[in-house]
SEDRENLUM-384748 format. One record per atom (N, C-alpha, C): residue in three letters; z, y, x. Coordinates in steps of 0.2 Angstrom, whole numbers, plus 2048, in hexadecimal, padded with zeros to 3 digits. Each point is the difference from the previous one (the first is absolute). Layout:
<pts>
ALAZYX;...
</pts>
This chain:
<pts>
UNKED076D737;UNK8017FC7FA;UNK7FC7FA801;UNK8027FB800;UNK7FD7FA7FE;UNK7FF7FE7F8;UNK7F87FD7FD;UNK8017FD7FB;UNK7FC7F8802;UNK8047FC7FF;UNK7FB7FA7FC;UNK7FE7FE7F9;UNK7FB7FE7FE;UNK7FC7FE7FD;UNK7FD7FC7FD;UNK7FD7FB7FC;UNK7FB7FB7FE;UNK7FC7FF803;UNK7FD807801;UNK7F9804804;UNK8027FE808;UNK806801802;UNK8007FE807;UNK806807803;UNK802800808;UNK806803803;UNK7FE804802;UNK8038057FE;UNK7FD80B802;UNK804800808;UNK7FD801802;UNK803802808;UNK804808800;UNK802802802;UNK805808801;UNK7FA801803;UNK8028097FD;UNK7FA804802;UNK802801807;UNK805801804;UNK8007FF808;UNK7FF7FB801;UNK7FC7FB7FE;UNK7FC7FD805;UNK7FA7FE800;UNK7FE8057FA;UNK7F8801800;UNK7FC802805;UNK805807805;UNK7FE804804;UNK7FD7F8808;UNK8067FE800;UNK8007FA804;UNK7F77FC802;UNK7FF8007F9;UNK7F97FB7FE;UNK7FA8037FD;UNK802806803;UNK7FA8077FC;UNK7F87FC803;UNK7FF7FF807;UNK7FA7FC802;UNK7FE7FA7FB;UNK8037FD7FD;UNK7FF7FC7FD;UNK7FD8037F9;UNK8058047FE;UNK7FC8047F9;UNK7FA803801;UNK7FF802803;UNK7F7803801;UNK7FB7F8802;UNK8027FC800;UNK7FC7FA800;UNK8007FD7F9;UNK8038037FD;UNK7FF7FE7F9;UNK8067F97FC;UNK805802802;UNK8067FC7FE;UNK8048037FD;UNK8027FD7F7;UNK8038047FD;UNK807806800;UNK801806802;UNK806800806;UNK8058017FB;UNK8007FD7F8;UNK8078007FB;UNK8037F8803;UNK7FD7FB804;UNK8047F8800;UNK7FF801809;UNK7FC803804;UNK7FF7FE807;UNK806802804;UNK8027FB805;UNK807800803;UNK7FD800806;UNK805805803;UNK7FF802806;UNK8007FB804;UNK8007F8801;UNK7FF7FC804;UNK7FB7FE7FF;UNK7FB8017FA;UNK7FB7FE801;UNK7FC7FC804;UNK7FC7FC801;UNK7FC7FE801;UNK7FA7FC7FD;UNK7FC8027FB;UNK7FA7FE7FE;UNK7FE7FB802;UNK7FD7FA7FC;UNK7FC7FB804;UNK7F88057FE;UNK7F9800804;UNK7FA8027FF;UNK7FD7FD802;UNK7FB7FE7FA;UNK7FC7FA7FE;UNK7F9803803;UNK7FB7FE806;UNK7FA804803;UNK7FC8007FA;UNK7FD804800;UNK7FB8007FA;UNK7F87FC806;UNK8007FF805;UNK7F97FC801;UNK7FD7FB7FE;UNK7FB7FE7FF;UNK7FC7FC7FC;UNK8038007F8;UNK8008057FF;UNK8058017F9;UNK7F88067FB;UNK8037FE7FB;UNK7FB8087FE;UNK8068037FA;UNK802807800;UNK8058027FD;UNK7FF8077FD;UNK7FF8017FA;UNK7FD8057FC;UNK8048037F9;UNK800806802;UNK8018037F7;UNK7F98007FC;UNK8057FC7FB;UNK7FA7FF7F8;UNK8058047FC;UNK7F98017F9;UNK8048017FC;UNK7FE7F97F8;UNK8077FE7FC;UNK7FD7FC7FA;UNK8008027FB;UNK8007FE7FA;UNK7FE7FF7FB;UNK8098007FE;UNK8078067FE;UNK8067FD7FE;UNK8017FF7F8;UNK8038027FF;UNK8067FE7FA;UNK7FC8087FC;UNK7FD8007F9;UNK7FC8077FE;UNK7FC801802;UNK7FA7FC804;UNK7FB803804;UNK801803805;UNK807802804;UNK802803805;UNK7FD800808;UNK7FC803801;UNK7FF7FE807;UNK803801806;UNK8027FB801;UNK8097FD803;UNK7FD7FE809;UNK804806803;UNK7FE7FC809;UNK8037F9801;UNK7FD7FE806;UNK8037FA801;UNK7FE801808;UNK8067FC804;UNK7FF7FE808;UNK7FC7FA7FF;UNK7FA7FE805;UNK8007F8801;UNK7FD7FE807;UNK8057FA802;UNK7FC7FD806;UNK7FF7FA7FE;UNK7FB7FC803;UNK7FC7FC800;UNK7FD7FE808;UNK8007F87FF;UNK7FA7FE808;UNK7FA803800;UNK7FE802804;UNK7F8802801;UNK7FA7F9800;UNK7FC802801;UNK7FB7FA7FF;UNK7FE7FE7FA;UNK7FC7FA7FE;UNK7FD7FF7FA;UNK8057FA7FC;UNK8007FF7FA;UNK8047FC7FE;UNK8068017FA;UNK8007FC7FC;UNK8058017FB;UNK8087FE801;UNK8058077FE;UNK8067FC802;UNK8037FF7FA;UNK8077FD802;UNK8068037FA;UNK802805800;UNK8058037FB;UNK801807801;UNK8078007FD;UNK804806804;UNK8068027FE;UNK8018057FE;UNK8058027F9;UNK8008077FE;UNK807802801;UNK802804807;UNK805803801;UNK8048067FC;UNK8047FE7FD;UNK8068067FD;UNK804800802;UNK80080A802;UNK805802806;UNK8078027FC;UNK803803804;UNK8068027FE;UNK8018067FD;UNK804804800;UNK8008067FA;UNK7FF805805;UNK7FF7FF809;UNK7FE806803;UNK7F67FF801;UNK8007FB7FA;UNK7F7802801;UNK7FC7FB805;UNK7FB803803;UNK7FB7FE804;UNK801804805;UNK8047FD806;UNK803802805;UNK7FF7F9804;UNK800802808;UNK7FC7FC803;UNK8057F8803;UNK8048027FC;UNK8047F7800;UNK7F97FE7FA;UNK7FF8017FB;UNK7FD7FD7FB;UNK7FC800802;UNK7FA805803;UNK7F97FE804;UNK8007FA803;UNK807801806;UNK7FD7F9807;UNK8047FB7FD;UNK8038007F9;UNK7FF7F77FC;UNK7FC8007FF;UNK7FA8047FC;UNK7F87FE800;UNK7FD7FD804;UNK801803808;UNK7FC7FE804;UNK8037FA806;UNK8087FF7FB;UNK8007F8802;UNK8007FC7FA;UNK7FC7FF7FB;UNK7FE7FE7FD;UNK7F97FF801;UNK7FD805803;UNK7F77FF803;UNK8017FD804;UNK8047FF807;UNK8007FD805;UNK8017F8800;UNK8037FD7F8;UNK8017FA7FE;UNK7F97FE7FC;UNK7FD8047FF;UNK7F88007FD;UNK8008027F8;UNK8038047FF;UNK8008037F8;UNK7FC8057FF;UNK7FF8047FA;UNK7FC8067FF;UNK8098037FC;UNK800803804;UNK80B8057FE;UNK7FD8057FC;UNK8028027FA;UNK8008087FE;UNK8078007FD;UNK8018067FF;UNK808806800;UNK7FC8047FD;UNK8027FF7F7;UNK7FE8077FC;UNK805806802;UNK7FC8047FC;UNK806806800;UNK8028027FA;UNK8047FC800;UNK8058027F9;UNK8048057FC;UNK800805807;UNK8058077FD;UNK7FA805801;UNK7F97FF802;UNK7FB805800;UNK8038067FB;UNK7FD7FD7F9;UNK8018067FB;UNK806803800;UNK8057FF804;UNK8078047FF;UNK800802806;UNK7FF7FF807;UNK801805807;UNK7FF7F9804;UNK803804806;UNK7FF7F9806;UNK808801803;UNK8067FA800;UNK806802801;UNK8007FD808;UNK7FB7FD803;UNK8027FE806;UNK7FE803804;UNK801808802;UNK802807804;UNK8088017FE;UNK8017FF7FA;UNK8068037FD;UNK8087FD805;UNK804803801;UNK805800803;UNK8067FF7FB;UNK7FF8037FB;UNK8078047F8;UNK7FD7F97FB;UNK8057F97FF;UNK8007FB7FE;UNK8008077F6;UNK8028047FE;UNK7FF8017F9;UNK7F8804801;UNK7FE802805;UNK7F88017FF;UNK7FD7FB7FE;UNK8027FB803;UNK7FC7F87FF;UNK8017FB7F7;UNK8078027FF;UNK7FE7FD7FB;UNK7FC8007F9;UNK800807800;UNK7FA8027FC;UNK7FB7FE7FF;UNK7FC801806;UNK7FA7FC802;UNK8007F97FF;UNK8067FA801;UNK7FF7F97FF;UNK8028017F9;UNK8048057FA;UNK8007FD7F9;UNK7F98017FF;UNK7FC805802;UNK7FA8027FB;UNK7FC7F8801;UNK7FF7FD803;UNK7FE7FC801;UNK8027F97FA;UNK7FD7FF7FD;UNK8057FD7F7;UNK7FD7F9803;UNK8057FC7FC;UNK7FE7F77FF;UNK7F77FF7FE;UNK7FE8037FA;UNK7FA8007FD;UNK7FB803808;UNK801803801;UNK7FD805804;UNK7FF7FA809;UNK8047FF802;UNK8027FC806;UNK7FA7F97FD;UNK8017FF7FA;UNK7FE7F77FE;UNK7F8801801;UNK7FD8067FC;UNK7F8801801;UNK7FE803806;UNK803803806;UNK7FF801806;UNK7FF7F9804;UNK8067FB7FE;UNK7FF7FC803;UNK7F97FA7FE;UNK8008007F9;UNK7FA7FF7FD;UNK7FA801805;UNK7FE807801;UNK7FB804801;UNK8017FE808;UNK8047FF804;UNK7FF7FE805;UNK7FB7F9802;UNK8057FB7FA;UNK7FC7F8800;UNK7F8801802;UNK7FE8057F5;UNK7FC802800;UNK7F7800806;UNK806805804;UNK7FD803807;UNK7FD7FA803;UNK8057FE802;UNK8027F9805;UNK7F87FC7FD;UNK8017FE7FB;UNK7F87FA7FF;UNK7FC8047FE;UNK800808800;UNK7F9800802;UNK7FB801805;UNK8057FF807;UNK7FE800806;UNK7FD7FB803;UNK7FA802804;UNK7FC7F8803;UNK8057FD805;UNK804804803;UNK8047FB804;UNK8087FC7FE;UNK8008017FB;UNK8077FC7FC;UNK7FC7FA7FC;UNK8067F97FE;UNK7FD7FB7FD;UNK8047FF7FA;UNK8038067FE;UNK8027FF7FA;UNK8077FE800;UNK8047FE805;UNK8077FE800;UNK803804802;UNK8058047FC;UNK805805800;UNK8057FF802;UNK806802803;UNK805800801;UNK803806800;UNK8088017FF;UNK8038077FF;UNK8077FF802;UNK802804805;UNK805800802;UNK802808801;UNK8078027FE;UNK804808801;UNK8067FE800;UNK802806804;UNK806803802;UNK8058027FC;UNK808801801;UNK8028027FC;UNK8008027F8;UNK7FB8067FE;UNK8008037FB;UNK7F97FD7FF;UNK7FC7FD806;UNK7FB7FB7FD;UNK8007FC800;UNK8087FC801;UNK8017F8801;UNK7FF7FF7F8;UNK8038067FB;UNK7FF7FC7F9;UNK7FC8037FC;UNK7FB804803;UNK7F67FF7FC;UNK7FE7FA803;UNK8047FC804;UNK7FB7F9805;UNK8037FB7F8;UNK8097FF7FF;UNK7FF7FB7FA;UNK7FD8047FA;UNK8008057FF;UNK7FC8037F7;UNK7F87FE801;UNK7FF801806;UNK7F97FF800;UNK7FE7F9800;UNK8067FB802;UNK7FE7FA800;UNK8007FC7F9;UNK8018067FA;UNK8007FC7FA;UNK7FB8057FB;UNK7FC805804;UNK7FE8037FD;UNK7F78037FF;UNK8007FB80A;UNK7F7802803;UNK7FE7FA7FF;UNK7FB7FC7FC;UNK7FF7F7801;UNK7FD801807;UNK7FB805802;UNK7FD7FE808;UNK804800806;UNK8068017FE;UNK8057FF808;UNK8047F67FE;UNK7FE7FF806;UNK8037F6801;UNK805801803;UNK804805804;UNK8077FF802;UNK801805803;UNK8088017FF;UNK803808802;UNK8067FD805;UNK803805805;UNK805802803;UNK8048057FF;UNK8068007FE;UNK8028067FE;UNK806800807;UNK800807801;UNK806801807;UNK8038047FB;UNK8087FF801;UNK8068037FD;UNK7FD8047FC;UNK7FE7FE7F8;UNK7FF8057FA;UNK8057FF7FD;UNK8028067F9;UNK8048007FA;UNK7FF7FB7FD;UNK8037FB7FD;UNK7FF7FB7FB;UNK8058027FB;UNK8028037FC;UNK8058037FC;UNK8008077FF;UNK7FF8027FA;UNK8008057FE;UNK806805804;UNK7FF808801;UNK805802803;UNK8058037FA;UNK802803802;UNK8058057FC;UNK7FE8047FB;UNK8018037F9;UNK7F98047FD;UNK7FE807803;UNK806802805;UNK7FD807802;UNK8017FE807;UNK7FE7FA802;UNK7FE7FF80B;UNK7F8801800;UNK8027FF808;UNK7F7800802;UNK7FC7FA7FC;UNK7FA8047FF;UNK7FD7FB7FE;UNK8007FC7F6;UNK8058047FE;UNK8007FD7FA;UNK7FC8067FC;UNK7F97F97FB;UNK7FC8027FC;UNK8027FC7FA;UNK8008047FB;UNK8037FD7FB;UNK7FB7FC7FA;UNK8007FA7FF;UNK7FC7FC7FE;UNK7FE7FC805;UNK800801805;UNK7FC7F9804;UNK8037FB801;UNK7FC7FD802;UNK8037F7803;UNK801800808;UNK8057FE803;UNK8027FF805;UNK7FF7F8803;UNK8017FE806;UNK7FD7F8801;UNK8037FB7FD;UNK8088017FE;UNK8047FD7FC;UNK7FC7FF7FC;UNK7FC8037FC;UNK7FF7FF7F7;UNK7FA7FE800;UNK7FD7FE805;UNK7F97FC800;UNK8007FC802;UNK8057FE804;UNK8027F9804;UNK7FB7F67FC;UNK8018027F9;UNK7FE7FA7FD;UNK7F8804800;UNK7FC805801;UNK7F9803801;UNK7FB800803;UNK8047FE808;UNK7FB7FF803;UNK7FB7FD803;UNK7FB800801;UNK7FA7FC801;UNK7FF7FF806;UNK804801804;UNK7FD802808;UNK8087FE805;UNK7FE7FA803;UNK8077FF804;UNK801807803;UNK807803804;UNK802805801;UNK8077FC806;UNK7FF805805;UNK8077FE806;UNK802806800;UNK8077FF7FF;UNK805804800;UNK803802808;UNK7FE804802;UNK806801808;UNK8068047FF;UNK8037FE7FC;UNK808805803;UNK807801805;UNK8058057FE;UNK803800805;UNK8068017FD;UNK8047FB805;UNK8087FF7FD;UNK805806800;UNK7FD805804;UNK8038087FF;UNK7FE8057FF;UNK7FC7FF7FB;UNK7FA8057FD;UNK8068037F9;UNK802806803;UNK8048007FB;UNK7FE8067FB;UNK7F97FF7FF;UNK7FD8017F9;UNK7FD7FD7FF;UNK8007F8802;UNK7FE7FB7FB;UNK8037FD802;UNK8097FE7FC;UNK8027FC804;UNK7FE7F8800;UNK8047FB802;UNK7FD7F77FF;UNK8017FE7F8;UNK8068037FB;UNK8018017FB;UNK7F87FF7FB;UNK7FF807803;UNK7F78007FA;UNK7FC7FC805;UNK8027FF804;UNK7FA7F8802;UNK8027FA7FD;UNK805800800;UNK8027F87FA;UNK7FE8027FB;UNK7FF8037FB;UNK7FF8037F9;UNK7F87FF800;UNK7FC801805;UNK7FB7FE800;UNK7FD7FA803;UNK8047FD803;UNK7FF7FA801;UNK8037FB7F8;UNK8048047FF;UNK8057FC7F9;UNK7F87FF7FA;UNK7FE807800;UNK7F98017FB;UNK7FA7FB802;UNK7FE800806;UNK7FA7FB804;UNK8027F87FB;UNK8077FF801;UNK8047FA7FD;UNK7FF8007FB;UNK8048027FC;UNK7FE8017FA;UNK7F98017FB;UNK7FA800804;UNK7F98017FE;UNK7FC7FB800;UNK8047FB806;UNK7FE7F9803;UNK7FC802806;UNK801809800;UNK7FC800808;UNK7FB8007FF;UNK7F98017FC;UNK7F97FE7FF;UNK7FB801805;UNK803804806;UNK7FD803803;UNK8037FE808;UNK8037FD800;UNK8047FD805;UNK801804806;UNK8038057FF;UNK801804804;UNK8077FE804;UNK800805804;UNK8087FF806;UNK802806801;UNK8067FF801;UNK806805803;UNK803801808;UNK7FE801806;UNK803800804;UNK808806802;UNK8057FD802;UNK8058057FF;UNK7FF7FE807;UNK801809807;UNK800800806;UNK808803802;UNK8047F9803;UNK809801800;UNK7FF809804;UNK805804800;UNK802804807;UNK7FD8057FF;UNK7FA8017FC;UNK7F9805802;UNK8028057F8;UNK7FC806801;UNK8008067FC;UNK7F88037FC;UNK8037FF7FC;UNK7FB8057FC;UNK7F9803806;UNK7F97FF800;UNK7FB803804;UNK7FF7F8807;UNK8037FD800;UNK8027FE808;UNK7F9800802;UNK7F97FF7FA;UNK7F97FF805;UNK7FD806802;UNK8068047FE;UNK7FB808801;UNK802803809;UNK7FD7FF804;UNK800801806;UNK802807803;UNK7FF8067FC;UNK802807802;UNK8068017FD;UNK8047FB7FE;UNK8078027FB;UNK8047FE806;UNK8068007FF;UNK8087FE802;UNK8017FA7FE;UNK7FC7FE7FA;UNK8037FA7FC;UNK7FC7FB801;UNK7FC801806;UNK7FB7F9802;UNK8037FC804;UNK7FE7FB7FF;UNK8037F6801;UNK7F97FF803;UNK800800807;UNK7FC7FC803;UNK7FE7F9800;UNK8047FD7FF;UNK8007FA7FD;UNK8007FD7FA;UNK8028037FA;UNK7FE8007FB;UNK7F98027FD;UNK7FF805805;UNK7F98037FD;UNK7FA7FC803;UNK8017FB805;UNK7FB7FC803;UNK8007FA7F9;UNK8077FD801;UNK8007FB7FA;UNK7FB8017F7;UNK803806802;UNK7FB8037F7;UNK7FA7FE802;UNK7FC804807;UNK7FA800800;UNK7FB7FA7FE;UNK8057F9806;UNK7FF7FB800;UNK7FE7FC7F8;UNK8058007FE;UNK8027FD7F9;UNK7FB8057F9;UNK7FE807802;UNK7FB8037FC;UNK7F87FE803;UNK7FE7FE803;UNK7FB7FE801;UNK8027F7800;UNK8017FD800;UNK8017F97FE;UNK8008007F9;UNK8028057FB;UNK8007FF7F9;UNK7F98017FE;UNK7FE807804;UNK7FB8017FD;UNK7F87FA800;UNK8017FD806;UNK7F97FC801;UNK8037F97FE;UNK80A7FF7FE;UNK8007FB7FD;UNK7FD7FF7F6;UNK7FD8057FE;UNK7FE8037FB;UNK7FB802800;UNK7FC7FE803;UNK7F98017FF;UNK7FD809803;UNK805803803;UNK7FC806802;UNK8027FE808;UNK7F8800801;UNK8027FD809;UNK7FA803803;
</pts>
């Protein structure tokens, strides 16, 4: 069986077996396609540590982080992974994000509910991303900021960028955290789902409903065959940015031909080419914005 997703492309359980080397290195084996290939980011002149911070409740929430070595204050990014967790696609964004000279941390967001990036059974996993609430996700991220300026090696310029299921804690949070000056969102939910799909909490705000909210420019990277988010809810949100006057002068990129995931490199649905372009275009935002 195949499912796709919001969250990203489930590969068949015969070709798990294909890529099993790869699963013991730490890649989520519910989205890794047996043609994998991983880009790995060195960790030398890096320094790359589990913390723990301050989350959402007084919660003491793990977190991944690399950073350069040496003395000195940097920028900092706050990576939001996708719904398989802190798995080592999201590390070695960390540590290509150290390697452009940032301080990278990737909360752990599903801590309190389990860790779904072992998990293979895409219904084991959902659980674990519902317990993880709107309310709950926005103080985690807080508590990350937090973290971030209390450190003598950051200089207080936040940045925040995630993945599908954290492409849209990147715009909530950009209307939510005053310490972050600009966001990248890769393929998130801009529209409320269905009331019984993935992902629906009843009462929240989705990026649609904040669009006139934000305080924080935000780039959108999407894809034109993402058929859980199709181009439709990307107009709708581009429609709302419009209708707000934009205050926040955010963009939209729509990537022709490409799929749901394409920067995630262990998937089936990664775009080489698309995924360099994001890279390129997410690092010009962010130091065009003041986090450089």
């Amino acid at each position: 069986m195949r499912l796709d997703t919001p969250e990203g492309n489930l590969v068949e359980p015969s070709r798990r077996s294909i890529a099993a080397t790869l699963f013991f290195a730490g890649y989520a084996p519910a989205a890794l396609s047996a043609c994998a290939s991983p880009v790995t980011t060195p960790s030398d002149e890096l320094i790359t540590e589990d913390v723990h911070i301050t989350g959402a409740g007084n919660y003491n929430l793990p977190a991944y982080v690399a950073r350069p070595a040496g003395r000195g204050r940097h920028s900092a990014i706050i990576v939001v992974n996708e719904i398989f967790g802190i798995h080592d696609y999201i590390k070695d964004v960390c540590r290509r994000f150290a390697r452009e000279g940032y301080v990278a941390i990737a909360p752990d967001y599903f801590d309190r509910a389990g860790d779904p990036a072992p998990l293979t059974d895409i219904n084991a996993i959902r659980p674990i991303v519902a317990a993880a609430t709107y309310e709950q996700t926005m103080g985690d991220t807080q508590g990350a900021a937090n973290w971030l300026n209390a450190q003598s090696f950051t200089n207080r310029d936040i940045g925040i960028t995630g993945f599908c299921w954290g492409g849209a804690i990147v715009w909530m949070a950009a209307a939510r955290v005053s310490a972050i000056k600009a966001g990248v969102a890769w393929y998130g939910r801009l529209v409320p789902p269905a009331p019984d799909g993935f992902g629906a909490e009843q009462g929240r705000p989705w990026p649609v409903d904040i669009a006139g909210n934000l305080h924080t420019p935000v780039l959108g990277l999407y894809a034109e065959n993402d058929r859980g988010i199709p181009v439709s809810t990307v107009e709708q949100m581009r429609a709302a940015l419009q209708a707000a006057d934009n205050p926040s002068r955010s963009e939209i990129i729509v990537y022709p031909g490409v799929q749901h995931g394409f920067h995630a490199d262990y998937r089936e649905s990664y775009n080489a080419e698309a995924a360099a372009d994001g890279w390129t275009r997410c690092l010009a935002w962010f130091r065009a914005h003041g986090v450089a």
